[in-house]
Each structure stands twice: as structure tokens, then as C-alpha cells.
SEGU-196029 format. One line per 4 residues: number of its first residue (from 0); their letters; for each residue z, x, y of C-alpha. Coordinates in Angstrom, 1 decimal, decimal comma. Example, Ala and Ser with C-alpha at 12.3 -4.5 7.8 and 13.67 -1.06 7.14 Angstrom:
<sites>
0 = AS = 7,8/12,3/-4,5; 7,1/13,7/-1,1
</sites>
This chain:
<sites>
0 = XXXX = 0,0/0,0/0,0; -1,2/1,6/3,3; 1,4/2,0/6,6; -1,2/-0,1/8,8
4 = XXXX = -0,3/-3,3/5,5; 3,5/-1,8/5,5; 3,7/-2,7/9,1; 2,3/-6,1/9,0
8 = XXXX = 5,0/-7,0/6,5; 7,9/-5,6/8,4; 6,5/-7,2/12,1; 6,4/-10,4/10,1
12 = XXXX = 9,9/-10,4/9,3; 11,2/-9,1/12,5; 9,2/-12,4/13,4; 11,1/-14,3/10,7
16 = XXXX = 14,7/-12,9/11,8; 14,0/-13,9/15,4; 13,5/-17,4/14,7; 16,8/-17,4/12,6
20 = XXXX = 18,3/-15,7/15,8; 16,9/-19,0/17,8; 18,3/-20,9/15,4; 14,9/-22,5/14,3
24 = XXXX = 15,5/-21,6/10,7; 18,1/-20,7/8,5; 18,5/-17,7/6,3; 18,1/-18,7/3,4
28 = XXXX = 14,9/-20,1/4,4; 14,3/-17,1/6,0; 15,0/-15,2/2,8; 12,2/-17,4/0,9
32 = XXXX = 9,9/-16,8/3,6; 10,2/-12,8/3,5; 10,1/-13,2/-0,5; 13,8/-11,6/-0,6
36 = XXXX = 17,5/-12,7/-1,6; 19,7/-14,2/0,8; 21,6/-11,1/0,9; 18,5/-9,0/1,5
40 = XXXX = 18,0/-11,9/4,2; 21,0/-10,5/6,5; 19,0/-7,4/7,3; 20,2/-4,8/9,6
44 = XXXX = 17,5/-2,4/10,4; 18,3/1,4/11,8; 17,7/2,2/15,0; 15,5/5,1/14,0
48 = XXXX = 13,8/3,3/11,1; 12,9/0,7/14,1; 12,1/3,3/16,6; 9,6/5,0/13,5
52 = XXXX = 7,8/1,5/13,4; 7,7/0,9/17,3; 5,7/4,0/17,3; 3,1/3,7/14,4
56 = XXXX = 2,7/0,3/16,3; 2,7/2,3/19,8; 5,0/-0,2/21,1; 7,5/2,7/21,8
60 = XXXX = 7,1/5,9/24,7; 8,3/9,3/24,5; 7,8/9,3/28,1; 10,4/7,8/30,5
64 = XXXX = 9,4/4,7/32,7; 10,0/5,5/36,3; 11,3/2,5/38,0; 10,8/1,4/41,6
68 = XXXX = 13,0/-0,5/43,7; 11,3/-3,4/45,6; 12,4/-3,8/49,4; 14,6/-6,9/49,2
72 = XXXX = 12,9/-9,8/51,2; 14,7/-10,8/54,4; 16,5/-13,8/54,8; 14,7/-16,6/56,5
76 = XXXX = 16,9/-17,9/58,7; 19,3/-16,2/61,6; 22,8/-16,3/61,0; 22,1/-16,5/56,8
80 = XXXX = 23,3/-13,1/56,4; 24,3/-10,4/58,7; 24,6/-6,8/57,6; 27,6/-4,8/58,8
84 = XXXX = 28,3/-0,7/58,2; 29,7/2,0/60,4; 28,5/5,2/61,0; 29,9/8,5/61,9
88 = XXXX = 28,4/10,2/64,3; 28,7/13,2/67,2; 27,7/10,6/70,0; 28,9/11,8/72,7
92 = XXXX = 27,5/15,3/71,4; 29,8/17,5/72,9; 31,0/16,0/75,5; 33,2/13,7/73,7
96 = XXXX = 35,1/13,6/70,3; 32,8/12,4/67,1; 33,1/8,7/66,4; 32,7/5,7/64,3
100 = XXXX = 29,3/3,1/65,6; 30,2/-0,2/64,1; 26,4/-1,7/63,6; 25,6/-5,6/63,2
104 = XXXX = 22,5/-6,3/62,3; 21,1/-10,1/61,4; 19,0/-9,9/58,0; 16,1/-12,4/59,1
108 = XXXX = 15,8/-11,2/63,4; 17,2/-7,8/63,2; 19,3/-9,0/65,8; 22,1/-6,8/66,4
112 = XXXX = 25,3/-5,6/67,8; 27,1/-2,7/68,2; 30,8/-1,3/69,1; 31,9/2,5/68,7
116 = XXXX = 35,5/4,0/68,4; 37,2/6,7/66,5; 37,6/5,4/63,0; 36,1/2,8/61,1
120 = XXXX = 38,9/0,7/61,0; 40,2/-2,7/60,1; 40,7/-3,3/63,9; 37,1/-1,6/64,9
124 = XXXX = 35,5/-4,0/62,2; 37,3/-6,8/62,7; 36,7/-6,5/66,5; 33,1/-6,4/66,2
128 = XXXX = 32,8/-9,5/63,9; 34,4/-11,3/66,4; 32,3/-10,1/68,9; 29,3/-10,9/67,0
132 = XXXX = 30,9/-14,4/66,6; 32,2/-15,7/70,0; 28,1/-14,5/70,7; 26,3/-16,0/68,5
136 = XXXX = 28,6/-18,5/65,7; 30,0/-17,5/62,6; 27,5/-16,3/60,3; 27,2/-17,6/56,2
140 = XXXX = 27,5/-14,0/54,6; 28,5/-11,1/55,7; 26,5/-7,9/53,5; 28,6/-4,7/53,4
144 = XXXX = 29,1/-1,9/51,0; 32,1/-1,5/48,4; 34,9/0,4/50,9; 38,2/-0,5/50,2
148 = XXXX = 38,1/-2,3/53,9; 35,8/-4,5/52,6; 35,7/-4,9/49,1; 38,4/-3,4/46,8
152 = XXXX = 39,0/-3,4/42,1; 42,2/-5,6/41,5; 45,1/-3,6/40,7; 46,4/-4,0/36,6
156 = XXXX = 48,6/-6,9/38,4; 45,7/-9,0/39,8; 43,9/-8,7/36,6; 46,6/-9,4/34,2
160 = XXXX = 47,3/-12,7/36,6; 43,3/-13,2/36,4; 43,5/-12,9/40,2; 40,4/-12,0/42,9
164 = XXXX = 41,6/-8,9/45,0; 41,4/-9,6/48,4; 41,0/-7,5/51,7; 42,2/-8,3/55,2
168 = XXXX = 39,0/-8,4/56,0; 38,1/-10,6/53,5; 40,9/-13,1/54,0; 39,6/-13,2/57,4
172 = XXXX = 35,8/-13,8/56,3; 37,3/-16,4/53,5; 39,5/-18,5/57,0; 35,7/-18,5/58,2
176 = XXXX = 34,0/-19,4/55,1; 31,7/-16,3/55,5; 30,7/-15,1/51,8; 31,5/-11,1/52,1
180 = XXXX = 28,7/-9,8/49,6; 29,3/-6,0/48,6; 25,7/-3,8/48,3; 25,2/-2,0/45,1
184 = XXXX = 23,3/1,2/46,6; 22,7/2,3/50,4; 19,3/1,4/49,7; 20,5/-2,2/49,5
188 = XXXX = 21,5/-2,5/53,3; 18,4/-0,9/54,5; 17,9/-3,0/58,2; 21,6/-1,7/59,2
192 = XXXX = 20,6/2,1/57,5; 17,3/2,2/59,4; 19,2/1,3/62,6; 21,8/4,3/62,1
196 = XXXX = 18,8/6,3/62,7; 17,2/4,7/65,4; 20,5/4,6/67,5; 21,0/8,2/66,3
200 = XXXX = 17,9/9,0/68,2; 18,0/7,0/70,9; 21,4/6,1/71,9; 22,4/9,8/71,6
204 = XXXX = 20,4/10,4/74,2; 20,6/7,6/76,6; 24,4/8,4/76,1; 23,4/12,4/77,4
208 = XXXX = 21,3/11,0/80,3; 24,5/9,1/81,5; 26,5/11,2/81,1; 29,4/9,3/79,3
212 = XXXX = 32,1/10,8/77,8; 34,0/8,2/76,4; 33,8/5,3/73,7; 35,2/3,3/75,9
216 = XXXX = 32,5/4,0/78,7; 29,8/3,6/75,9; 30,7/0,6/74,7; 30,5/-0,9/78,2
220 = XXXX = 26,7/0,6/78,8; 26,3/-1,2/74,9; 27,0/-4,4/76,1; 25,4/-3,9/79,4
224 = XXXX = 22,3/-1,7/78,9; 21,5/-0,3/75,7; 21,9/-3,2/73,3; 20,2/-6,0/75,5
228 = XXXX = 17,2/-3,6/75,6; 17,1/-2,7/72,0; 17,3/-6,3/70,9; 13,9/-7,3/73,4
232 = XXXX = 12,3/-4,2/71,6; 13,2/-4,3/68,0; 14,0/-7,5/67,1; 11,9/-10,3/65,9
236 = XXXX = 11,5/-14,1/65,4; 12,7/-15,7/62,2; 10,5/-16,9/59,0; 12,1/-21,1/60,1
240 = XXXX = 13,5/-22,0/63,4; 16,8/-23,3/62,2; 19,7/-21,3/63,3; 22,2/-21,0/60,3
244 = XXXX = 25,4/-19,9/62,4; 28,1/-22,7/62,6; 30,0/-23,2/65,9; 32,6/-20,2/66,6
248 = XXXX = 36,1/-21,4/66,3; 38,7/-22,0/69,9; 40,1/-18,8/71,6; 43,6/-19,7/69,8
252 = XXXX = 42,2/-20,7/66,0; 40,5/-16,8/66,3; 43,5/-15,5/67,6; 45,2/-16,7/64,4
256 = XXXX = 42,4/-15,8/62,0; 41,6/-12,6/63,4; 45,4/-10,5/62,2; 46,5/-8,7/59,5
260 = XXXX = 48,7/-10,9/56,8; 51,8/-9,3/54,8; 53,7/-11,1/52,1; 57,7/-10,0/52,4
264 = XXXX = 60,6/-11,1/50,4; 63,6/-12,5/52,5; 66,9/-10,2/51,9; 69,9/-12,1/50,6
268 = XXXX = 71,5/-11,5/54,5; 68,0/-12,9/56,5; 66,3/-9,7/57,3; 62,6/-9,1/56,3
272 = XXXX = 61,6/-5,4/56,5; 58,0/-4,6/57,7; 56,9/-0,9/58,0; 60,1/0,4/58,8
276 = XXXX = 61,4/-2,3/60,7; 63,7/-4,9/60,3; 63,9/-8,8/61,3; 66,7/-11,0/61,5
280 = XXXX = 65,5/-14,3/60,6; 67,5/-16,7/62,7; 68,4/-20,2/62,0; 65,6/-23,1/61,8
284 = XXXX = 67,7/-26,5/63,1; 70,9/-25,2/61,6; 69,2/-24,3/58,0; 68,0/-20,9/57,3
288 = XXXX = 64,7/-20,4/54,9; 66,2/-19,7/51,6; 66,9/-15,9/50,4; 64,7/-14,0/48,2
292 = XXXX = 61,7/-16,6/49,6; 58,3/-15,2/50,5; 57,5/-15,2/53,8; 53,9/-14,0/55,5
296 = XXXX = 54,4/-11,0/58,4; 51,2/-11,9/61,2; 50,0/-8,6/63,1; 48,1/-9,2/65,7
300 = XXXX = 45,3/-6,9/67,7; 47,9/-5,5/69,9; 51,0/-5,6/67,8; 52,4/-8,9/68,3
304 = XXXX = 54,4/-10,2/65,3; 54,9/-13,8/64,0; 57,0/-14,3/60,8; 55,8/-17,7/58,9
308 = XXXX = 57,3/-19,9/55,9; 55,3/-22,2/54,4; 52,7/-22,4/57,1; 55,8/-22,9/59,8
312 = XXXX = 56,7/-20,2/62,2; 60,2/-18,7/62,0; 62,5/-17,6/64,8; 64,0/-13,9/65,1
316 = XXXX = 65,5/-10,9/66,2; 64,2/-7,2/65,9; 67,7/-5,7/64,8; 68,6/-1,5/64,5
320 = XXXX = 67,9/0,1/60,3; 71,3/-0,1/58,8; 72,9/2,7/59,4; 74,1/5,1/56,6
324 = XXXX = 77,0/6,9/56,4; 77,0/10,3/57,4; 76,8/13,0/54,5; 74,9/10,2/52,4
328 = XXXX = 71,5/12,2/52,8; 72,6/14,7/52,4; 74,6/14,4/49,1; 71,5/12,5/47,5
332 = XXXX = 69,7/15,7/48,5; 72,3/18,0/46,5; 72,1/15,5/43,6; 68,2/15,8/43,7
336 = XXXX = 68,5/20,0/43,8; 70,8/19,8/40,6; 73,8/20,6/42,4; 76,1/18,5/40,5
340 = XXXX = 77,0/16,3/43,2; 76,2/12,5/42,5; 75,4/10,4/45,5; 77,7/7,6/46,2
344 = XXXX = 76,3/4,3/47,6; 78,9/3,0/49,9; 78,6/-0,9/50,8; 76,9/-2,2/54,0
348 = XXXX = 79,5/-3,9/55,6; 78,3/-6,5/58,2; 78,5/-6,3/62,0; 81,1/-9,6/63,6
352 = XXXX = 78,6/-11,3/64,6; 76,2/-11,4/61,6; 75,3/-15,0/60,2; 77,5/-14,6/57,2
356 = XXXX = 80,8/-14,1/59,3; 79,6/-17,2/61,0; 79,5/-18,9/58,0; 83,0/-17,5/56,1
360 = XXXX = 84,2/-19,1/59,8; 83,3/-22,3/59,7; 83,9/-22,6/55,9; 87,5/-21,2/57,0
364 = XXXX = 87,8/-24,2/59,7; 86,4/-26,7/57,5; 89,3/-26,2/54,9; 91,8/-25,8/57,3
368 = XXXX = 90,9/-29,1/58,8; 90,9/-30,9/55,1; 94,2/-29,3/54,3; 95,5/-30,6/57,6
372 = XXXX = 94,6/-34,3/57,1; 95,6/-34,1/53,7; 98,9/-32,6/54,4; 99,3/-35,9/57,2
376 = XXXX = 98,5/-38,8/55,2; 100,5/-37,7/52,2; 103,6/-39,4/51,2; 107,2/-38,6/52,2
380 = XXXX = 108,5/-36,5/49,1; 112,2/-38,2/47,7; 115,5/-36,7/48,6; 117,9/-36,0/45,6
384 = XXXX = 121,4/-37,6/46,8; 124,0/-35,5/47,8; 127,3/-35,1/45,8; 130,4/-36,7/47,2
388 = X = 132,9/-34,4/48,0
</sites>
């Protein structure tokens, strides 16, 4: 029997094992079929005996397939996605320290906007989003790469709880409901990489024929000069007329959107420590929110704090770090350095005026009150009779 008849037979029952794969026959009338038991009839064929067939039947190269990326079509619409990176840059040259341009560009228009500072930061990203958005509207997706400030893997926590990890910037995007959609390559978010290079060129020197020295004096001739210019230049009218951003939110519902969110636990004596500091919750209409409850720490842009429970904002008080006792340090330093000296916690003892001496006090008053009215309305106790003489 030739290899050219061998063939025939074996393509004919790789044809015959597919359709049991489909589930349009079953083996055993796939075993008739190829002539064989059923047992023959759960074939497993080696990956060399099939690579030996694939090429007699020259369905099989030695030579590797280059593959070519196809440019991603642009979105049809403005405002259906916008495409956010920073880039690092000397733009001031060196007149000025390097920084960080924070580059917006719209998928469909290749409308865009720009802000530059030192660091690409949550505040220098988060800043320019907003921007973008009391401009134009708040966008439907938002097109970044996979930097922990905008996308980040769940810790063993999250994925053990089956839980989607979450940035501040994406718990901002999600307040919005902008869809924050992480690029696999750099080739992925080519508009905003082409226009790295273009403002490379051009703003760099624009920048050096003005003389600016600052970020904060480029960012002004941004929004002045440079970006209206750039936008008549480069950009370009969308594949459909419909404008896809939704209305921007009020001054107050961005201010409350646009901060960074911190989960604490509530200490047993109503303090909640964030980043070495240390709140005293203070009493909500005579009731404090319970111990060892969560409560969410609000940052805003310029450091403003708000403490909320449950969605309702808490009163308090910025109190001192408890202090430790002198020598503690430095006897858990001795213990550390193996000097046989063991480190002694001593107990925090509260200050007079702390909320639980106010409440020992008027638990104190309150039994002292029912021991009082008690001691009034009860019965005359009986004399014993004296002895005559």
C-alpha cells in the first residue's frame, strides 16, 4: 500500500474523529466507519506522527509565518473612546527640570488635550481627565496601558474573594461610568504614541522660542496657544455626526468623584489613623459609629479630608500620635539587637477629657441617681424593742 493510499485513509479518519468531536456521531459508529474496535476508535495520534503526515500532505511549514498587526480602525464617533498616556520628556530642554506631558487624545477626531507636570501621577492624571471633561463631557472609555495607576493584577486576597482589583483612578472612571480599557502593546494606542512625537518636535520648540521655564508657564501657553492651534491643524471630523460624550457632572458632584478613597477600621476608643495621622471621631447626635466599623478616608486635590460611614459624613478632630513612653524605643531596639532586654508595652492611658471618661461619668451619675431614689422610696426598716431596765 503506497504513502499517497496511507494518507487518504488516515485524512479520512481524522475526518471521522472530528465529527465525533461535533458530536454528529458517536464512536462506536465512528469505530465501524474506520473498520476498527471501539477501543481502536479513541485514537490519540502523536504530535510527531501528525506533524509527519501534515508534511507528506504539505499542509505543514518549516518556515515560520511572520504576522502583521493591522492598524486598529478608529472609533466612529467623538467621545466613544479617548486615549490617555504620559510622557516623559526634557521640555523645557535645559531651562527647566524634565517632566511628565499628560496627552488626551479622542480616538475618532484626534482631538486632544494636554497638561504637563513633574510625575505622572494620580493627581496629574486625574486632573487632566477632568479637564478633558468639564471641556468636552464625559467620554464612554477611557484606552490606557497596564500601569498600576491605571490598571493593576488583584492581590491573592481579591482573587481568593473572586474580586476585580480596582485603582483610584478606576473607581473614579467607574463614578463616571467610563469603561477604562487597558492596551496590550504600545502599538495598541498609536494616535496618543504618534502625538508624543509630534509634540516632542513641536512643542519643544515653541516652548524654546518663549522662553518658558516652567510647567506651570507651559501649561498656560497649552491652554492658550499651542493646543487650540494643534487641534485646527491635526484634528479631523468624525466617520457620524453624533457626539457620544454625556453631559459633565456639577462643580460639587466632580469635586466628590474626583479624590482618593481609603477604607479604615474604627479603633475601639474612635480614632481612625490615616498616613500617620490620627482622627477623633466625635459623636453623631449623641451616638458614635460603632468600633471596629469600616469607614472610607476622602482626600481631596488639595488635601482636604472628609471621614464617611455608610455614605454619611462623620464629624472630628485631628488629635496629637499617642505618645510613648520614654526609653520604649529604645528598649524595642536593644531587644531587636539581641541584647536580652525584652520591650515592655506599657498601657495607653487616656487623656480627662477623652469620650470614654465621659462616659465612666455619666454611667457613674446615672447609678448614683438610681441608688438615691431607691434608697428614698424604701421602707422604714423595724426597730428591735429595748429591754426594760
Amino acid at each position: 500500500m503506497g504513502r499517497t493510499e496511507m494518507s487518504k485513509r488516515e485524512l479520512g479518519r481524522v475526518e471521522v474523529l472530528a465529527r465525533v468531536r461535533s458530536k454528529q456521531l458517536r464512536v462506536v459508529d465512528a469505530a465501524q466507519l474506520m473498520r476498527v474496535s471501539y477501543r481502536q476508535a479513541k485514537l490519540q495520534v502523536d504530535a510527531e506522527t501528525l506533524r509527519r503526515w501534515m508534511l507528506a500532505e504539505g499542509l505543514w511549514s518549516r518556515q515560520r509565518k511572520r504576522r502583521h498587526r493591522r492598524r486598529r480602525e478608529r472609533k466612529e464617533h467623538f467621545g466613544e473612546m479617548v486615549q490617555m498616556d504620559g510622557s516623559f520628556h526634557h521640555w523645557l530642554e535645559e531651562r527647566g527640570p524634565e517632566g511628565c506631558l499628560i496627552d488626551l487624545v479622542d480616538d475618532a477626531t484626534s482631538t486632544t488635550r494636554a497638561h504637563v507636570g513633574e510625575q505622572e501621577t494620580i493627581w496629574a492624571v486625574a486632573d487632566a481627565l477632568r479637564a478633558w471633561i468639564e471641556r468636552y463631557g464625559v467620554p464612554l472609555a477611557l484606552y490606557v496601558d497596564w500601569k498600576n495607576l491605571y490598571r493593576r493584577p488583584a492581590t491573592p486576597g481579591e482573587r481568593l474573594r473572586g474580586e476585580e482589583p480596582i485603582t483610584q483612578l478606576g473607581r473614579m472612571c467607574a463614578k463616571l461610568g467610563i469603561e477604562v480599557i487597558a492596551a496590550n502593546s504600545p502599538q495598541a494606542k498609536g494616535r496618543v504614541e504618534r502625538q508624543h512625537g509630534t509634540h516632542q518636535d513641536r512643542l519643544v520648540k515653541k516652548l524654546r522660542r518663549k522662553q518658558i521655564t516652567s510647567h506651570a508657564q507651559a501649561n498656560v501657553y497649552l491652554e492658550t496657544e499651542y493646543l487650540p492651534e494643534h487641534n485646527r491643524r491635526f484634528a479631523r471630523a468624525a466617520a457620524r455626526p453624533e457626539d457620544y460624550h454625556r453631559r459633565a457632572p456639577s462643580a460639587a458632584a466632580l469635586h466628590r468623584i474626583f479624590r482618593l478613597e481609603t477604607e479604615r477600621t474604627i479603633s475601639n476608643d474612635w480614632v481612625v489613623r490615616y498616613q500617620s495621622r490620627f482622627f477623633q471621631l466625635q459623636p453623631q447626635s449623641r451616638r458614635y459609629a460603632p468600633a471596629q466599623g469600616k469607614v472610607v478616608i476622602c482626600e481631596g486635590r488639595h488635601g482636604s479630608i472628609a471621614i464617611e460611614y455608610r455614605g454619611r459624613e462623620l464629624r472630628w478632630e485631628e488629635i496629637s500620635p499617642p505618645a510613648r513612653p520614654s526609653g520604649q524605643t529604645a528598649t524595642a531596639r536593644d531587644a531587636k539587637q539581641g541584647g536580652g532586654v525584652s520591650a515592655v508595652k506599657r498601657p495607653w492611658v487616656p487623656p480627662a477629657d477623652h469620650p470614654w471618661r465621659e462616659a465612666a461619668r455619666r454611667g457613674m451619675e446615672r447609678r448614683e441617681r438610681r441608688a438615691s431614689r431607691e434608697a428614698t422610696v424604701a421602707p422604714p426598716s423595724l426597730a428591735l424593742p429595748s429591754a426594760s431596765p
